[in-house]
N, C-alpha and C positions, 0 to 999 in steps of 0.2 A: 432205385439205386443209381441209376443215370443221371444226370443233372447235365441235362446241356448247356446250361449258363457257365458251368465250372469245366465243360470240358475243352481238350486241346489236342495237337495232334501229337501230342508227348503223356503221354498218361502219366500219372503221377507213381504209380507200383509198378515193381520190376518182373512183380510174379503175382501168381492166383491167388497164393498165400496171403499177400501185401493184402490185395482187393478184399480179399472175405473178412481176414482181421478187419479194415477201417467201415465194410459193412458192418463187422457187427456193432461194433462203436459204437455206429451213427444209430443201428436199427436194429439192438439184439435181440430185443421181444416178439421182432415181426418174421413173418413167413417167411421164410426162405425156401424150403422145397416141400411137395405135397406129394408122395406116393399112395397107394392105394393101404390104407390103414395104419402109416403112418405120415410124421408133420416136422417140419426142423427147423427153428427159427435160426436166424442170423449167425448169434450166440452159440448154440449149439454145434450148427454148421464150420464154427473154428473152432471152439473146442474139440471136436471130434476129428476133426482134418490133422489139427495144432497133436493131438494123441497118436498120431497115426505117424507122423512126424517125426516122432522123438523118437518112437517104436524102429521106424525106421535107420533112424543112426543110431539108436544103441544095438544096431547087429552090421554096424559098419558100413552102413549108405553112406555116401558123400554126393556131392553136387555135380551133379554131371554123368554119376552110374545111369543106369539104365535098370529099371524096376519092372517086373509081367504086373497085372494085375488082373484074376481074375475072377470075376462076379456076377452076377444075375444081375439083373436091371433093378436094385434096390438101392435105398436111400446111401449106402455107403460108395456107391461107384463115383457120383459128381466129387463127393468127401477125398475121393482117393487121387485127384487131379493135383 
């Protein structure tokens, strides 16, 4: 995911969001996270963030609220960043 040819001390994303969408772009069939019996490519890994998302302003989040979130150490917690 790194490319130090292309990096700079300005990253191009403003947010995690920005990074995981242009990962999956670049590389949605590939591994993204491996917990113990389950596997989440790229792909997946914004789709599921990207659902979590919406879930969250359609009960009136806005940018800058402050959200708990809490979870077992499973695939959905990096998701929930």
């Amino acid at each position: 995911m790194f490319d130090r040819a292309r990096s700079s001390p300005d990253p191009p994303w403003s947010t995690i969001g920005e990074l995981v969408r242009e990962a999956a772009e670049r590389s949605g069939g590939q591994e993204f996270l491996r917990f113990p019996g389950a596997s989440l490519t790229f792909a997946a890994a914004h789709e599921a963030s990207n659902r979590l998302a919406h879930v969250l302003v359609a009960h009136g989040i806005q940018p800058g609220d402050r959200v708990a979130i809490m979870l077992d150490n499973v695939p959905d917690w990096p998701l929930s960043w």
